[in-house]
N, C-alpha and C positions, 0 to 999 in steps of 0.2 A: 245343233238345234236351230242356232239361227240361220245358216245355212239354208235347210229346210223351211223354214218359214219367209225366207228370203225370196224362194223359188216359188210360191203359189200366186205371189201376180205383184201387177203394181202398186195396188194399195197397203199390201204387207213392203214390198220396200220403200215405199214412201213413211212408215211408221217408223223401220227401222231406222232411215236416215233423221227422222225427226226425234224420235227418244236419243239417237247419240249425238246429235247435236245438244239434246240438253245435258247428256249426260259430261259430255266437254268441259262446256260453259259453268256447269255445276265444280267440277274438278277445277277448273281456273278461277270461278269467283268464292268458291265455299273453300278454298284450298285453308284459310286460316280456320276452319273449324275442323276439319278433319285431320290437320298438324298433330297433336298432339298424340293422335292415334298414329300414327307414321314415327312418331320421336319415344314412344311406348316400343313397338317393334325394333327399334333402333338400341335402345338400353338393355334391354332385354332378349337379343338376338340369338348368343348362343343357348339362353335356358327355351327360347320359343322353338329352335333346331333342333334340343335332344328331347324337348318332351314330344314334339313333332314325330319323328324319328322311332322312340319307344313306344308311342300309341299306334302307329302306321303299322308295324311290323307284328307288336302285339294283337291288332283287333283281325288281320293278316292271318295271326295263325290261329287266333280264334273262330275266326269262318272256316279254316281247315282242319280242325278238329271236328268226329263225329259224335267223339263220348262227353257227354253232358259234366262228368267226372273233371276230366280235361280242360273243359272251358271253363270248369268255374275255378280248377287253376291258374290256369293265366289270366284271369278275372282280380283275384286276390295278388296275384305278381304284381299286375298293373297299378292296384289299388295301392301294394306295400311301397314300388316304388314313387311313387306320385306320396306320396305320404312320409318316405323318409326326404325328399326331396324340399318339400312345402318343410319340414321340422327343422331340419339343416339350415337349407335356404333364408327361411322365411323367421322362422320362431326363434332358431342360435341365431339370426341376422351374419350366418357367414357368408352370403350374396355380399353382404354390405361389408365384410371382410376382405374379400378378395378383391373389390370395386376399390375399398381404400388401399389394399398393399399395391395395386396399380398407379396411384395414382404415387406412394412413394417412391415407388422405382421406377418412374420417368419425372420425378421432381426436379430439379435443378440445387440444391438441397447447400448453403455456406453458412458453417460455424462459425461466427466470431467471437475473440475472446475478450472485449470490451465493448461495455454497454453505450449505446449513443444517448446524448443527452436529449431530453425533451426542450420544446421550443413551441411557442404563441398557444400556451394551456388554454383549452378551453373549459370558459367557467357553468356554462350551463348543459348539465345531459339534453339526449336526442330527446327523451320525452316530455322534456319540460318544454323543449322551445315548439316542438309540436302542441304542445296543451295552449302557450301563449299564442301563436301563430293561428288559433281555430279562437281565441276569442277576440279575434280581429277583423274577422268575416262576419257578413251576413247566413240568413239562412239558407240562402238558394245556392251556398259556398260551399266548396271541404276545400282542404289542404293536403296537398299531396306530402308524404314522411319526409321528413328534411332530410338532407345528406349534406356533408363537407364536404365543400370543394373550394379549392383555389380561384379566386377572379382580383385581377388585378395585384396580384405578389400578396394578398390579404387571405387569410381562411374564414371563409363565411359558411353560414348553414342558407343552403335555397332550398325554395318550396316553389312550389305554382301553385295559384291560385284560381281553381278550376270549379266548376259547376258539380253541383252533389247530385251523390249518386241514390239519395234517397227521391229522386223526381226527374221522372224518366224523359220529358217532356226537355228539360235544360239539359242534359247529356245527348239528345240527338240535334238543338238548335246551337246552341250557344258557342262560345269558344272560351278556351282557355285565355284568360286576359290581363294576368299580373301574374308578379312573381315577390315572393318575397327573396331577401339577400339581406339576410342579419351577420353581425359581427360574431365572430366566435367565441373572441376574445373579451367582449366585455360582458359586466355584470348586469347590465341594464340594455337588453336585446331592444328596439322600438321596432315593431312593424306598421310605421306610417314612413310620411315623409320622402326622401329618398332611398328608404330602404324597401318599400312599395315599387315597383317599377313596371311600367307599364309596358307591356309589350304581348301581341296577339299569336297564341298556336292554334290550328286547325284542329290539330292532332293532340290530344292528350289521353291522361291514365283514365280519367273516368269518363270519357266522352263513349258514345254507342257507335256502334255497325264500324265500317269502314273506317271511323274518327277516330276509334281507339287506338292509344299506342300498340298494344301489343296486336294486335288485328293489322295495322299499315306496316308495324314489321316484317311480323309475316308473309304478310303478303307480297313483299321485297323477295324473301328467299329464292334460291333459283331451286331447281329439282335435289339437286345433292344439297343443299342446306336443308332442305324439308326435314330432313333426315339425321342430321348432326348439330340443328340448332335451333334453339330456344331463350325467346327475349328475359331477361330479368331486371335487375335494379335500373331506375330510370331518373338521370340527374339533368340539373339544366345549368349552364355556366355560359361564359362567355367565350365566342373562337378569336380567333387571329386579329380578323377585322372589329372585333367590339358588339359582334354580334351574341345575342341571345338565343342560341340552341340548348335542343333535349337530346340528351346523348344516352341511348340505351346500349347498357350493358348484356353484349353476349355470353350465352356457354356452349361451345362447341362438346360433343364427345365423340372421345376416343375408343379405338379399341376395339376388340371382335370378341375375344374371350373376356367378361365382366368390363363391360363399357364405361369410363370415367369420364368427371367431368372438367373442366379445362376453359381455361379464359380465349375466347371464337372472335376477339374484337369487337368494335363496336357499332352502331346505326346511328347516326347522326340528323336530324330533324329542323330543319331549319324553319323561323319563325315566319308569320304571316296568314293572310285572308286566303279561306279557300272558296273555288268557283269552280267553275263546270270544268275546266280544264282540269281541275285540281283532283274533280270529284271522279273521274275517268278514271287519272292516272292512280288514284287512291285503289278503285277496284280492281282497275288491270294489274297493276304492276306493283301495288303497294305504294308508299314514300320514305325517304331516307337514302343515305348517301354511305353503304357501308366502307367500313374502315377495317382491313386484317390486323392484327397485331405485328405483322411485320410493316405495317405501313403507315402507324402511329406515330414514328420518331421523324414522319416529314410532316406531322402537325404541330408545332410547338406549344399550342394550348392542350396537348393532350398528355406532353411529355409532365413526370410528375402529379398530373392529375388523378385524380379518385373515380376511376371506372370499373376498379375490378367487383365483379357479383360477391354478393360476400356467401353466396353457397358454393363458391368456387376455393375462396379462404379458406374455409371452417374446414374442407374434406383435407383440403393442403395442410392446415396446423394439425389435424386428426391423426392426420398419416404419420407423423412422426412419433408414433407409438409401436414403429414396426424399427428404430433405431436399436434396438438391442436383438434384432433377427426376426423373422414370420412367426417363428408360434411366442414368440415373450406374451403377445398380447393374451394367446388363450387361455381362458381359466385358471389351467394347473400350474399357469408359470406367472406373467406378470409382473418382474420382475422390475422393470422400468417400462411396462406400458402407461401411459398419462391420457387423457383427455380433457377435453374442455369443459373449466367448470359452466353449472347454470346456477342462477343465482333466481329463487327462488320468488323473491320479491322483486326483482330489477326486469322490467318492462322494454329493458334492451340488451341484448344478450351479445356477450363476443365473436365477432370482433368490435373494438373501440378507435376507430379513425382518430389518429394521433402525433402531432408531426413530430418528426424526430431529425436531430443533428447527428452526421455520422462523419463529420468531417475530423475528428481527431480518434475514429476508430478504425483506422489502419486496413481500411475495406474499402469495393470500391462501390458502396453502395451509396444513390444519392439524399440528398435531408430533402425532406419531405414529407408528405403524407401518406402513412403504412396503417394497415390492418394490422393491430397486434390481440395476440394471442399471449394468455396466461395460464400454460397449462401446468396439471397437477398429475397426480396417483392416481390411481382411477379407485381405489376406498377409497370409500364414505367418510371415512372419520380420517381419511389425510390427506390438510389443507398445504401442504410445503408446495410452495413454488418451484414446479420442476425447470421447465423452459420457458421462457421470452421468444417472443416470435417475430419477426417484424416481415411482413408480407409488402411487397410494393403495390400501391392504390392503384400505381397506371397499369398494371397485368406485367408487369417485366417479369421476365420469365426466367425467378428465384427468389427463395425463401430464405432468409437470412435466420441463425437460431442462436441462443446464448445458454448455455448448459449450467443452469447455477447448481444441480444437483450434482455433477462429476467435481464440480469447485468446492463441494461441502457447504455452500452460503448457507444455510438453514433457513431461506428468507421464509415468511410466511406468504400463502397467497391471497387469490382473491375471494375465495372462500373463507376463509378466516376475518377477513374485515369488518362485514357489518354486526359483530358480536362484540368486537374491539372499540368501535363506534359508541356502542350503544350501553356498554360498560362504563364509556368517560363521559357519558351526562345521561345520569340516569330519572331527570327531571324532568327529561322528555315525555313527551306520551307515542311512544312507538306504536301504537294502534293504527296510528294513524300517517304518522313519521316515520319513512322508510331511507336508509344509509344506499345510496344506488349508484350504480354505475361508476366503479372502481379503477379508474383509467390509469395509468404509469407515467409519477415525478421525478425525473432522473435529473439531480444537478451536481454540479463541482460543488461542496459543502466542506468546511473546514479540513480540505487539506484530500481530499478525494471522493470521486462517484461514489453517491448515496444515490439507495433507489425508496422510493414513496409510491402510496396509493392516492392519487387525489380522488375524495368521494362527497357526493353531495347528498345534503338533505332533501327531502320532497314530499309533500302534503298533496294525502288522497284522500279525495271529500268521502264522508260518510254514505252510501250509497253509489259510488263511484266505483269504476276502473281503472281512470285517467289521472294520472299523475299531477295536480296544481302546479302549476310553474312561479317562480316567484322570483322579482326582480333583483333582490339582497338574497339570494339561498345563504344558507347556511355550509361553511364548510369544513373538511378536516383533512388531514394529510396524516396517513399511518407510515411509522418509519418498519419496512417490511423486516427486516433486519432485529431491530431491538423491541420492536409491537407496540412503541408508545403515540399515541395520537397525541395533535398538535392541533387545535383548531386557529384557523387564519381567517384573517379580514380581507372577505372578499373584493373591497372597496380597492386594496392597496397590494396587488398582486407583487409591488417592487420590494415589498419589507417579508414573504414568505419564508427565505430563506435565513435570514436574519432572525425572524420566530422560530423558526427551526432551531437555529443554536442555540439562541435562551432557553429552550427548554432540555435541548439534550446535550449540550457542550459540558457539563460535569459530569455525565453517564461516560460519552465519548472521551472525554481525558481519563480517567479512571479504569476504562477498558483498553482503550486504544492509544494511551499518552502522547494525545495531539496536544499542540501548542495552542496558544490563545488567536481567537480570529474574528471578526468584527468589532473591536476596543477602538473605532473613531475617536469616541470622547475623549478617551484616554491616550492617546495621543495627542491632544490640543492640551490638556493638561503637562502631558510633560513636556511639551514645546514650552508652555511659560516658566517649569521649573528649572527649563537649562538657563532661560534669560537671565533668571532671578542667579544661579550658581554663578554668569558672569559679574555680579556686583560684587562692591566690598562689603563682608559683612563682618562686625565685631564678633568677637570671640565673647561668650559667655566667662563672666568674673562673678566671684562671690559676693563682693564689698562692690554694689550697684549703684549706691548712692553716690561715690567718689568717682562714678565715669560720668554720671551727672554733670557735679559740680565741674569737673575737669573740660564738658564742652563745653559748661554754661560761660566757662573762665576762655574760651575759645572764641564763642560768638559777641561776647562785649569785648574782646580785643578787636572783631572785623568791626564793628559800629563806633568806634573811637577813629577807627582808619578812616571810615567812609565819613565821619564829620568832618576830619581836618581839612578833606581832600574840598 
């Protein structure tokens, strides 16, 4: 056809060469909007092949039938099978079954049989420091969701502090021009000061057209990433030199038969003013500086750090629901299939960035920041802690797992917690007072690993969605093991462990016949009673009176000496 229309003269070729010049130029600059349909056809490849396939062939022999009878058989064929396809597929979600047993038989998948300790607790949920972090701004402001990440050997929550997206006018001029970087660790997060820090991105999440992160990403891809990659979690930290980048998290997928998805590396964005030079390179070619996963370990700010998507986690902690064989998980069996729980009132769902020491767990996994996962049963009414998960934050490529249910622990999980909570102060007003975000306290406590839930309090204003953040939270630690809560003083994170044993150390000697452990005092005590056993001391006599007289008859012998003298 075009052809033809090619051939009737110059001005039909002069149109043709000018609509494909737009139509180029459109493919090269609109390429970030039409991605997603490219990465749709990509996930979806083999179901788009066979339904392709069965309609081609079926409407095929539809046209070659002449009996009306006939076609409205293969009419109903087409319909039954496009219909048990969609039931299957779509309604049992075994698409999403087959998608996840992919994804556990190319996992990299190590058991360990000792739990690593937790290290630098952090006292305040993701939601709170977001709720504090937005009454910090003005209105012409948001704040992009915090993430932990490592700067400077310290775990901080960063944010940028970007132009809102409710006024369209500051997301096309404006830039991105602060960040926050709060402590993770303390109770009392400040977003002024120097935890304010100024610094200019062109490129950010809520900025328009060409400015937006995931639009300059995109627009990086070459022709085969169009196809296998899509930007997700977007953090800002510091590189090598002490600079302030935005490091977006990729997910590459895999696969031809049920497509999975898979940590793709990263995009890295480095900070500054943009200009005409800047504005070019944004449309042509995108900005950012990708990074493979094999070529992370020559960035030392990236080693250990927290880039992995956590929609890339969640399908990796899922998957291990297929450890007791392919069909455990379906219906009639289930035997040790688990999922992840959700927590119903918790505003930030698993996984919980948590750093962990694994240097005396006999793995060669490094301490750091992991995604952990607390999975369960998949009933509703069974809260047991089946597996501990610990996913590496930088995407290293392996799941670490801890089996408390082949162990018999009975631990409870994280499901069970905020009923345990809200049992040991029932003075609260839970209406409004929500038990959130259940993260893992693992320490050496009298005499061996004991595992805890740390969880915090959190006040949702009456007509609200958004979680109050508050400087003193409230908090408590569930011993998963024996289910007794322990509420601790947030102020003095060094005495946790210590409250720990005052309240459970007669439960644990009576169970467990440990010996006694934190008696400081009483040791200073018995320091003075050995001094006092080195002295002489009289033996108790009946007739009290005559040891009296007997030294009184001693000390006027030394006062006659010392007169004569």
């Amino acid at each position: 056809m075009i052809k033809t229309y090619w051939n009737k003269g110059s001005k039909q070729k002069r149109n043709v060469i000018v609509l494909g010049l737009i139509l180029l130029i459109t493919l090269i600059f609109l390429r970030d909007d039409y991605q997603p349909a490219l990465l749709f056809v990509r996930k979806f490849i083999f179901v788009i092949l066979l339904s392709s396939t069965v309609l081609f062939f079926g409407l095929r022999k539809f046209r070659k039938l002449a009996s009306a009878g006939a076609r409205i058989g293969v009419l109903v064929l087409l319909i039954v099978f496009f219909g048990i396809l969609y039931v299957i597929g779509w309604h049992f979600k075994m698409y999403d079954y087959m998608k996840t047993y992919n994804v556990f038989n190319n996992l990299n998948k190590v058991e360990i049989h000792d739990l690593p300790l937790t290290q630098n607790e952090r006292i305040q949920p993701l939601r709170n420091v977001f709720s504090m972090a937005n009454e910090s701004v003005g209105e012409t402001k948001d704040v992009s969701l915090p993430h932990l990440v490592r700067i400077e050997n310290e775990n901080k929550w960063t944010m940028a502090i970007q132009p809102t997206e409710k006024y369209m006018w500051q997301g096309m001029t404006d830039n991105t021009e602060e960040v926050f970087a709060v402590s993770s660790t303390t109770p009392f997060p400040r977003f002024s000061g120097e935890n304010r820090i100024p610094v200019t991105f062109s490129i950010g999440e809520s900025l328009k057209f060409s400015r937006n992160t995931y639009n300059a990403v995109v627009q990086r891809f070459n022709v085969f990433q169009l196809f296998t990659m899509e930007p997700s979690d977007t953090f800002y930290m510091k590189n090598d030199s002490g600079q302030w980048v935005e490091v977006v998290s990729l997910i590459k997928w895999k696969g031809f038969f049920f497509p999975y998805p898979t940590f793709g590396g990263v995009v890295v964005i480095n900070n500054g003013e943009h200009d005409i030079k800047d504005y070019f390179e944004r449309i042509l070619i995108g900005k950012g500086t990708y990074i493979s996963p094999e070529n992370m370990k020559n960035y030392p700010y990236l080693i250990g750090q927290n880039t992995l998507a956590e929609k890339v986690s969640q399908v990796q902690a899922e998957s291990l629901k297929f450890l007791g064989g392919f069909s455990d998980p379906l219906p009639w069996n289930m035997k040790t299939a688990v999922k992840i729980p959700k927590m119903p009132d918790d505003q930030n769902q698993q996984p919980f960035v948590t750093d962990f020491d694994f240097s005396d767990t006999n793995s060669d996994a490094y301490s750091g920041l992991y995604h952990w996962f607390g999975l369960e049963p998949v009933g509703n009414e069974r809260t047991s802690l089946t597996f501990s998960v610990f996913i590496p934050s930088d995407g290293t490529d392996k799941l670490y797992y801890y089996d408390h249910a082949s162990k018999k622990q009975g631990y409870a999980g994280v499901t069970a917690m905020p009923a345990k909570v809200i049992e040991s102060r029932k003075e609260f007003d839970w209406s409004v007072n929500k038990p959130v975000e259940f993260r893992p306290y693992i320490k050496n406590i009298a005499g061996r690993k004991r595992m805890f839930f740390l969880g915090t309090i959190s006040a949702v204003r009456e007509g609200s969605n958004n979680f109050d953040g508050s400087a003193t939270p409230d908090l408590a630690l569930i011993d998963s093991e024996y289910r007794d809560v322990i509420w601790i003083d947030v102020k003095h994170p060094s005495s946790w462990d210590k409250s720990v044993y005052e309240q459970l150390n007669e439960a644990w000697r009576s169970s467990e016949g440990i010996g006694n452990y934190y008696v400081e005092d009483e040791k200073v005590i018995d320091a003075t009673l050995n001094n006092t056993d080195s002295l002489q001391v009289i033996a108790p006599v009946s007739n009290n009176q005559a040891v009296i007289d007997n030294l009184q008859r001693q000390l006027d012998s030394l006062k006659a000496v010392s007169n004569k003298k």
